[in-house]
C-alpha positions as CSV (number, residue, x, y, z in Angstrom):
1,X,-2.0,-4.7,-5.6
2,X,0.1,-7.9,-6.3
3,X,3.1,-8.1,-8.6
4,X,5.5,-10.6,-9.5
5,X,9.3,-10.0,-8.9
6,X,11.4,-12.6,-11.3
7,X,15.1,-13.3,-10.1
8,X,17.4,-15.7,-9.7
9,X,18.6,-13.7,-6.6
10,X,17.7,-13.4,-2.7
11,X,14.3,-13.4,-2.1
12,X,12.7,-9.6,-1.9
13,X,12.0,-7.8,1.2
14,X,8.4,-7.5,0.7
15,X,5.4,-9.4,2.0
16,X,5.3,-12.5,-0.3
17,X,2.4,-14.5,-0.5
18,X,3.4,-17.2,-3.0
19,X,6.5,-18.8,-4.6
20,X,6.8,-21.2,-7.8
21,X,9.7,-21.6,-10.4
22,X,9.3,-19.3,-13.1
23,X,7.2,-20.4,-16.1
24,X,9.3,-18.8,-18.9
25,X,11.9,-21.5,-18.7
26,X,14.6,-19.0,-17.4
27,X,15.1,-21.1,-14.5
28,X,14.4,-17.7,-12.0
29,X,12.2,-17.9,-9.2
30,X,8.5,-16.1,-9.4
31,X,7.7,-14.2,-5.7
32,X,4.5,-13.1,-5.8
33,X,4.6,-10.1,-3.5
34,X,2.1,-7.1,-2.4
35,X,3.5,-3.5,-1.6
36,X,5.7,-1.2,-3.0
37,X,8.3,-2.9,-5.6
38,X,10.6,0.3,-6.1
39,X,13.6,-1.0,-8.2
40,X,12.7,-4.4,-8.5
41,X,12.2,-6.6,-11.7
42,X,8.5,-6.8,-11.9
43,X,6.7,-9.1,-13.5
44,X,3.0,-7.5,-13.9
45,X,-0.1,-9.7,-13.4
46,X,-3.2,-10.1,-15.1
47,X,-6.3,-11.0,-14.1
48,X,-6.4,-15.0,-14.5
49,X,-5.2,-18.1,-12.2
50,X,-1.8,-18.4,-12.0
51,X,-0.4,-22.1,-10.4
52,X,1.8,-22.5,-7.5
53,X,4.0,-25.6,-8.1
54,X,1.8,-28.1,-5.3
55,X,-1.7,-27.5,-6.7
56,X,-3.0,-23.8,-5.8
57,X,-2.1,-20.9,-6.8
58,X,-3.3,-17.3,-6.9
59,X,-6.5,-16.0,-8.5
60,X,-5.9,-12.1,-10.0
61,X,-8.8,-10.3,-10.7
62,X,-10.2,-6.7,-11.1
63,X,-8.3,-5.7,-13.4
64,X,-4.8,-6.9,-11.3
65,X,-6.1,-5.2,-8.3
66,X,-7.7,-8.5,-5.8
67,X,-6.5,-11.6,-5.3
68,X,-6.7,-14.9,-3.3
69,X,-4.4,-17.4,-2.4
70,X,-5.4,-21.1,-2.7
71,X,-4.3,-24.0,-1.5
72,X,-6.4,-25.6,-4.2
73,X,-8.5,-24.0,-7.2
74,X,-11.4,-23.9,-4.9
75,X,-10.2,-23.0,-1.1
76,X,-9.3,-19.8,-0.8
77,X,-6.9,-19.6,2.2
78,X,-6.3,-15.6,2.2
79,X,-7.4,-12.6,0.3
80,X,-6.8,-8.7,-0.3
81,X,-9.2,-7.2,2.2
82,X,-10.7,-4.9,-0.5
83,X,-12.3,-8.6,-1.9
84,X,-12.6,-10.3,1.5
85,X,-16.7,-10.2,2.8
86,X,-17.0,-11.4,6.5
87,X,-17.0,-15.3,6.0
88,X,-13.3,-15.1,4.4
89,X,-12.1,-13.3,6.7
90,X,-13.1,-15.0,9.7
91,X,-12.1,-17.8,8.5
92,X,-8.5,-19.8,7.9
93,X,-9.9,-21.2,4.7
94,X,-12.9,-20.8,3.0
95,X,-14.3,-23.9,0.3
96,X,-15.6,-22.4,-2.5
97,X,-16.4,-25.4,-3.8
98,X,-18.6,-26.2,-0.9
99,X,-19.9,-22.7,-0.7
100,X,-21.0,-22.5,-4.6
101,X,-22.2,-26.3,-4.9
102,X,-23.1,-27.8,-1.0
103,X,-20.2,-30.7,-1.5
């Protein structure tokens, strides 16, 4: 599951997969992060598309459970395993885009 930890401190010591300045204006940093958070200040995600600050982001979904990392809204460049099929993972990045519409 991912989860966002919100500080204005040291980065956390879990795997983070994303990084963008903190969209409530509080001037904090947002690491998007997957594994335990123990006493951390989470952030908890929804599903929906939440923007990096350089065009991607990270698609939630499944009720918070899966998500992707993009590079842009349509290239998925990694994703939980429990989403992944066999083309996403054996691949660095995946065009959805391409994929869905042949461009």
């Amino acid at each position: 599951m991912m989860f966002i930890v919100r500080t204005a401190g040291p980065r956390p010591e879990l795997p983070v997969k994303m990084v963008r300045k903190a969209t409530d204006g509080s001037g904090k940093t947002d690491y998007f992060c997957v594994g335990d958070p123990k006493d951390l200040p989470v952030v908890p995600v929804h599903d929906g598309w939440y923007a990096d600050d350089t065009g991607g982001g990270v698609a939630i979904f499944g009720q918070g459970k899966f998500w992707e990392i993009r590079d842009t809204p349509f290239s998925i460049v990694e994703s939980d395993d429990g989403v992944a099929d066999k083309a996403v993972r054996d691949l660095e990045v995946t065009n959805v885009r391409g994929a869905i519409f042949g461009v």
